[in-house]
C-alpha positions in Angstrom: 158.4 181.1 -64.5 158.0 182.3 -68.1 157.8 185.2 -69.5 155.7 188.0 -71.0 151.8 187.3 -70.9 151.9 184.1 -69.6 153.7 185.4 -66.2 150.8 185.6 -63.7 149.8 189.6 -63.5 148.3 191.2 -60.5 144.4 192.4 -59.7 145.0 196.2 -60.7 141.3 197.0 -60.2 141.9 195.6 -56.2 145.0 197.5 -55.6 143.4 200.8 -56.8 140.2 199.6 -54.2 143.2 199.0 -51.6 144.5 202.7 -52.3 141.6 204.3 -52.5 140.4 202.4 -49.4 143.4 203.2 -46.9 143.1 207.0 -48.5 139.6 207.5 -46.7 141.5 206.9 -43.1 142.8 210.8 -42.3 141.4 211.7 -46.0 141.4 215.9 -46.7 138.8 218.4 -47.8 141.2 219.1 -51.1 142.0 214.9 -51.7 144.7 214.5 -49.7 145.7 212.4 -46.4 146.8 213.6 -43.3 147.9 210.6 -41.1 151.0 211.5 -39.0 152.4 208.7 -37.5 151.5 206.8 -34.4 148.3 209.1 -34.5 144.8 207.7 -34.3 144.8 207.9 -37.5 147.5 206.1 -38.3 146.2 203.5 -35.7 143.3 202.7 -37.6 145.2 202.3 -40.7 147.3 200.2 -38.9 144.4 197.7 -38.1 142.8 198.1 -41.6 146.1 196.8 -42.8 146.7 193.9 -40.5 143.0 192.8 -40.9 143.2 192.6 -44.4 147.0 190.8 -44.1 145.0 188.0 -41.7 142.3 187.8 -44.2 145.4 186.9 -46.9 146.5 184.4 -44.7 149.2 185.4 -43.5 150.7 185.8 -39.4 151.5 189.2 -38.2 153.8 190.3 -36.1 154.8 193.9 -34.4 158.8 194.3 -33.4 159.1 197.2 -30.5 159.2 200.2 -32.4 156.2 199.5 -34.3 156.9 198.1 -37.8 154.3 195.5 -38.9 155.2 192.4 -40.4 152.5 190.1 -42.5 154.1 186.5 -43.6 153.1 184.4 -46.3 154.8 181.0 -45.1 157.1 179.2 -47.6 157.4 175.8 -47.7 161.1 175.9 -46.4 160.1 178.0 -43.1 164.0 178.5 -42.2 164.6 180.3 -45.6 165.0 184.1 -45.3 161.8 185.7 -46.2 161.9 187.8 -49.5 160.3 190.8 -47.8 158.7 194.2 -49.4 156.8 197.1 -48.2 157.1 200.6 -47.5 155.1 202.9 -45.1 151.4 204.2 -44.1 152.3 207.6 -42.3 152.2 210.9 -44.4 152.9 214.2 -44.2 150.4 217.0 -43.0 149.1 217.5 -46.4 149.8 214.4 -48.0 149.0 212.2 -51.0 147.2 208.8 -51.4 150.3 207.3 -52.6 153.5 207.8 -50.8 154.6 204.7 -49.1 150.8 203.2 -49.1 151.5 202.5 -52.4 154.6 200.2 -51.7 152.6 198.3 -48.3 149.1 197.5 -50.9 151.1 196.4 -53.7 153.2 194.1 -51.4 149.7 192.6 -50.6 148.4 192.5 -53.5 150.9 190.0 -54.4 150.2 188.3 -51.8 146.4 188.2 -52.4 147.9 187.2 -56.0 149.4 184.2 -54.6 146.8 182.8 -53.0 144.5 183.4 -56.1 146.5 181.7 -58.2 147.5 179.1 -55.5 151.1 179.5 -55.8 153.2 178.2 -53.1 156.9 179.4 -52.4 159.8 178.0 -51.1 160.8 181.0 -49.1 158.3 182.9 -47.3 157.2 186.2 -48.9 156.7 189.1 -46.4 155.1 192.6 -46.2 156.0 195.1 -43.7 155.1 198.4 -42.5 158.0 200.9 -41.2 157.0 203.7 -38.8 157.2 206.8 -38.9 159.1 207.0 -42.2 158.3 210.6 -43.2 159.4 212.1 -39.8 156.9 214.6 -39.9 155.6 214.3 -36.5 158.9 212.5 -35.0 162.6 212.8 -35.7 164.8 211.1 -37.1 162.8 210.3 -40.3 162.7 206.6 -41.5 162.7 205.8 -37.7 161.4 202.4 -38.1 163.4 201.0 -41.1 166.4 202.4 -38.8 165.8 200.5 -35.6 165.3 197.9 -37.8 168.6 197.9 -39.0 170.4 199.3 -36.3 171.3 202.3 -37.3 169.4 204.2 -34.5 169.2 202.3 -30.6 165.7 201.1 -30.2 165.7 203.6 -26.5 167.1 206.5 -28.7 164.0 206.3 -31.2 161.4 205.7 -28.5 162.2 208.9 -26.5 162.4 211.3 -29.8 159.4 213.4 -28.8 156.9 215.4 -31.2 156.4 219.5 -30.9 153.9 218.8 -28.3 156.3 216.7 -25.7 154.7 213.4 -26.3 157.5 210.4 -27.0 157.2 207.7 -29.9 157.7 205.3 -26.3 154.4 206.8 -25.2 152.7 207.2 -28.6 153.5 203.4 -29.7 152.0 202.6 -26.0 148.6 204.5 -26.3 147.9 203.4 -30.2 148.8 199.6 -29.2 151.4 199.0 -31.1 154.6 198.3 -29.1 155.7 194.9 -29.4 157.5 192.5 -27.8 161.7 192.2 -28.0 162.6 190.5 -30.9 165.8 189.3 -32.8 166.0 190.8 -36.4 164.9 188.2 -38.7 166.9 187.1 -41.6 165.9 188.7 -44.8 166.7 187.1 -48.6 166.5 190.4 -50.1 164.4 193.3 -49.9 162.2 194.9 -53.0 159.8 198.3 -52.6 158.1 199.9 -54.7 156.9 203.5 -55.0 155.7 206.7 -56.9 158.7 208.4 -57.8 158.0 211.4 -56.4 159.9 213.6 -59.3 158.7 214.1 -63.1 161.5 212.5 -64.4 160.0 209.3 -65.7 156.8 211.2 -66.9 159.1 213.5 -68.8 160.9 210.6 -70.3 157.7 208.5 -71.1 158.9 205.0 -68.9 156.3 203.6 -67.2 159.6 202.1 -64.3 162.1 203.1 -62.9 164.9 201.1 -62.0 166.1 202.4 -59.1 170.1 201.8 -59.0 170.7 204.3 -55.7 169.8 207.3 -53.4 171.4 210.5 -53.3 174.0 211.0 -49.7 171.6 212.9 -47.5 172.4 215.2 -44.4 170.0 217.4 -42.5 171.0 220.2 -39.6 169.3 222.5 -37.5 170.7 225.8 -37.7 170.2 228.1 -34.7 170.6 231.8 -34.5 171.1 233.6 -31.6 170.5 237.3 -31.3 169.1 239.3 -29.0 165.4 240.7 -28.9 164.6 244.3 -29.0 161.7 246.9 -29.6 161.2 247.7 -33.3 161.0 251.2 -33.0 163.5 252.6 -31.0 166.6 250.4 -31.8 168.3 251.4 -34.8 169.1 249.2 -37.3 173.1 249.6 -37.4 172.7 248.5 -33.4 170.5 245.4 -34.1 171.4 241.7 -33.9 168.8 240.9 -35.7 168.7 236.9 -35.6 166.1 236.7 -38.7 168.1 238.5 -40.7 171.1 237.0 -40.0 169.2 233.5 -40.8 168.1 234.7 -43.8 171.0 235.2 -45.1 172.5 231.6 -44.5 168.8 230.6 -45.9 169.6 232.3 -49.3 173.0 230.7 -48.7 171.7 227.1 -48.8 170.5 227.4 -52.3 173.6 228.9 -53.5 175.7 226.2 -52.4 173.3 223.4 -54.2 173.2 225.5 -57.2 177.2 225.6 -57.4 176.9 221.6 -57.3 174.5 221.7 -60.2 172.7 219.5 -61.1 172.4 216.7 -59.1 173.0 218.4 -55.6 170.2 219.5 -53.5 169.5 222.2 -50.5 166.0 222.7 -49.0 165.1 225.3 -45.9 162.0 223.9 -45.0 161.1 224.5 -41.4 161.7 228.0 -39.5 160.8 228.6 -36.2 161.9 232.5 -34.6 161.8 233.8 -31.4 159.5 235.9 -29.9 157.9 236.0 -33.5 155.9 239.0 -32.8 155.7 242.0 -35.4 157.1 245.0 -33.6 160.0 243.0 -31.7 163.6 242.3 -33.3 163.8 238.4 -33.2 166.7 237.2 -30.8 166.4 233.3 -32.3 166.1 231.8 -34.8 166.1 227.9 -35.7 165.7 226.5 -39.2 166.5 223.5 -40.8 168.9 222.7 -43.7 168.6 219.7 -46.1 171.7 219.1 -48.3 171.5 216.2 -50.9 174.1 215.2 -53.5 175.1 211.9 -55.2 178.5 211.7 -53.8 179.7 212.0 -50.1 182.6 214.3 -51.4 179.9 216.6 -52.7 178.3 216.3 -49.4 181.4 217.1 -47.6 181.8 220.2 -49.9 178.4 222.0 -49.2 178.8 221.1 -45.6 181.9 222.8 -45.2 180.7 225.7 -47.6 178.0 226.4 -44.7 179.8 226.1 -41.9 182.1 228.9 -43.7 179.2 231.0 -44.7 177.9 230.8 -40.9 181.3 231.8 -39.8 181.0 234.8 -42.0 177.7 236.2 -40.9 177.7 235.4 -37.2 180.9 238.3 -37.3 178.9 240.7 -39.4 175.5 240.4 -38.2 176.9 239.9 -34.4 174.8 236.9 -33.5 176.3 233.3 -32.6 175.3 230.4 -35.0 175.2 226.6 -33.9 174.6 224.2 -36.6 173.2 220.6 -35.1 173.0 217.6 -37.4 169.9 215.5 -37.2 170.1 212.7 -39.7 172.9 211.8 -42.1 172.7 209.1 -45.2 175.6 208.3 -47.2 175.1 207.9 -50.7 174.1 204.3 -51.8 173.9 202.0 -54.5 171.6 199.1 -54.2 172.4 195.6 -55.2 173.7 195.0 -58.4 171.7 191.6 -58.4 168.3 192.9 -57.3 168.4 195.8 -59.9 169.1 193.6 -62.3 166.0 191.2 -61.3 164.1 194.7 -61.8 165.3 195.6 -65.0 165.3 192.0 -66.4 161.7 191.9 -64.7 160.4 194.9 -66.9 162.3 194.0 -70.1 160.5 190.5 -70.1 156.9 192.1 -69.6 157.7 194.6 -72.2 157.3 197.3 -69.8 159.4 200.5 -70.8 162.1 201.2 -68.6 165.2 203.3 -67.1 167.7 203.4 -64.7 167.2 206.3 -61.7 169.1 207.4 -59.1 166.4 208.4 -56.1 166.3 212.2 -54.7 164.5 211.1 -51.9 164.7 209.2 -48.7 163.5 206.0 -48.6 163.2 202.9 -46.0 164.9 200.9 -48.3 168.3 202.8 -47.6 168.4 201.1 -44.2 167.2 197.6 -45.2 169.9 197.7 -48.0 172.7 197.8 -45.4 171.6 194.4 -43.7 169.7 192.6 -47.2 170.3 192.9 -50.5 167.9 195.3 -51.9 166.4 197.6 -54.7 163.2 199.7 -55.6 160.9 200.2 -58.1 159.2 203.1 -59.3 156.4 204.7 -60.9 155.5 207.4 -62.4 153.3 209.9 -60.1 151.5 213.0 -61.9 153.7 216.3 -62.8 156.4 214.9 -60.5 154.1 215.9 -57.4 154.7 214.5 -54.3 154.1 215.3 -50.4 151.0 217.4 -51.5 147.4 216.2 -51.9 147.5 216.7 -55.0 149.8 213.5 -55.0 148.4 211.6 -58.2 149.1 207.9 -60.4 147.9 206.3 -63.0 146.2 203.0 -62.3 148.0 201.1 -65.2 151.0 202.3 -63.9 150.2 201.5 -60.5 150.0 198.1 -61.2 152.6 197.5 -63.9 155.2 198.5 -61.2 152.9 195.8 -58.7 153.7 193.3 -62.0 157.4 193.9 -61.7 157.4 193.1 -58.0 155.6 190.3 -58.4 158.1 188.7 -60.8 160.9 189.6 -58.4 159.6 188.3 -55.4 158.7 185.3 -57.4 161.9 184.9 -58.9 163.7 185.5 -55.4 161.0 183.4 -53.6 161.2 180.6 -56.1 158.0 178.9 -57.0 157.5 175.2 -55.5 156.4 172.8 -58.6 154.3 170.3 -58.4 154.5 167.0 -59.9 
């Protein structure tokens, strides 16, 4: 295909329609979206999203734990697909743009396509992972997981939400459980998304070219103490299981900070026991989210915990348990497909720079069973996971541009004579 102007460019005005569209399903007082997955919600965006893949043409297909395929048939139907998406779910207070940006500008090329009339030889597809966020179900990026194998298809169906109810029986209820189905073979594997971070705003780049993902692992720490009136237990006689948590709490961020400055360590969910005012709390559960660039690092703050917990289940005489829930190992995509992206912005005179991803994304999984890379853009002040969640249009659909040209360039164009 050539270069520069003459390189077919997506409908930016449609994708921002598509956005703004999919934004009103679970949409917030304060601008926001709050569809947790395999929710009503997330059923009706679900639908939205196949109608408008059928209306592009394409089939659609559901594997067993949910993900959504839409096909755009190649002319060489037993070439792997070039695939692309992302997810629809969001957090409780989430953005517009998380993941919905990645499934609506996969169809936007699509819609491109048939615009345009381009066949390819390979067919191009769009999926939908569930439940990537994990905000309702754990483990997070369930979906892209099955999908790759990296968690049993029985495992993820019986993970159950804070009210008891299974993915098994949510998938069942929303109608969307599909039949058993062989993993498909897959070309490669491109997503785009909001970065999520300020860095590219900060720099002034309009992509990111996204050459890997820090090593992730997440725990549940649990404190156990024992519960006692407030007022006549004295404090040297406590064993006080908040304060003992808060302690390892403050000790989470002083193990990321010692890795400075590409190691991360969140406490973002607490949960204590009896959690009422005048009683000492006997339990405590929080979680614990190290990220660093290197599984060495990884291994270091791990251990560094597990020492600290050590340390202040003897002094605050309480018994600590730490339980892993999800672990990713640092990655590096595909040399080949970063390149595409790179060489993809350079010829549309997009600015441009390499990025190593803080977050979690789908695309971890796919890239151990496809050659894969991402794409991103920049999203306002670096703010993500909050309805204030916010992107530029131009940008929006620049980064739509670049996946465009890869899929095109992966999918190969048929020429007529």
């Amino acid at each position: 295909m050539p270069a520069g102007s003459n390189f077919p460019a997506v409908d930016g005005d449609r994708l921002w329609r598509s956005l703004m569209d999919l934004a009103a399903i679970g949409a917030t007082p304060k601008g926001g979206v709050c569809r947790l997955a395999l929710t009503d919600e997330d059923r009706r965006a679900r639908e939205m999203f196949v109608e408008w893949a059928r209306a592009a043409g394409c089939t659609v297909r559901v594997d067993p734990i949910g993900n959504i395929f839409a096909r755009r048939a190649g002319r060489d139907p037993a070439r792997p697909a070039v695939m692309t998406g992302s997810h629809i779910d969001t957090q409780p207070t989430g953005g517009k743009f998380d993941g919905n940006y990645g499934v609506l500008a996969g169809l936007e090329v699509l819609r491109r396509l048939n615009d345009l009339d381009i066949d390819t030889e390979a067919p191009v597809e769009v999926v939908v992972w569930t439940n990537e966020e994990g905000s309702r179900f754990v483990p997070v990026m369930m979906g892209s997981a099955v999908f790759a194998g990296a968690v049993a298809l029985d495992d993820a169906r019986a993970a159950r939400d804070g009210d008891g109810i299974s993915v098994g029986d949510a998938l069942d209820r929303i109608g969307f459980a599909g039949p058993p189905c062989e993993r498909p073979a897959i070309d490669s594997y491109f997503e785009a998304h909001i970065e999520q971070g300020p860095v590219l705003e900060d720099a002034g780049q309009t992509i990111g070219v996204v050459t890997g993902a820090l090593g992730q692992r997440w725990f549940d720490c649990e404190v156990t103490g024992f519960e006692a009136h407030a007022g006549p237990t004295p404090m040297e006689l406590r064993r006080d299981a908040l304060q003992a948590a808060a302690v390892l709490m403050r000790r989470v961020v002083e193990i990321a900070l010692v890795h400075a400055p590409h190691a991360r360590g969140t406490v973002g969910q607490v949960q204590v026991h009896p959690n009422s005012r005048n009683v000492i709390p006997g339990g405590v559960i929080f979680s614990v989210d190290f990220r660093a660039p290197d599984d060495a690092m990884l291994d270091a703050m791990e251990q560094a915990f597990r020492e600290a917990m050590s340390v202040v289940a003897i002094d605050h005489k309480v018994d600590v348990a730490l339980r892993e829930t999800s672990r990713f190992a640092a990655l590096r995509f595909d040399a080949g497909c970063v390149a595409e992206v790179a060489a993809a912005a350079r010829d549309l005179g997009v600015g441009a720079m390499e990025i190593v991803s803080g977050a979690g994304h789908d695309a971890i999984h796919i890239a151990t069973c496809a050659p894969s890379a991402m794409i991103f853009v920049p999203c306002a002040g670096g703010i993500s996971h909050n309805e204030l969640e916010d992107a530029d249009p131009v940008d929006l659909a620049a980064g739509a541009n670049i996946l465009l040209r890869c899929i095109l360039n992966r999918a190969r164009v048929v020429e007529r004579g």
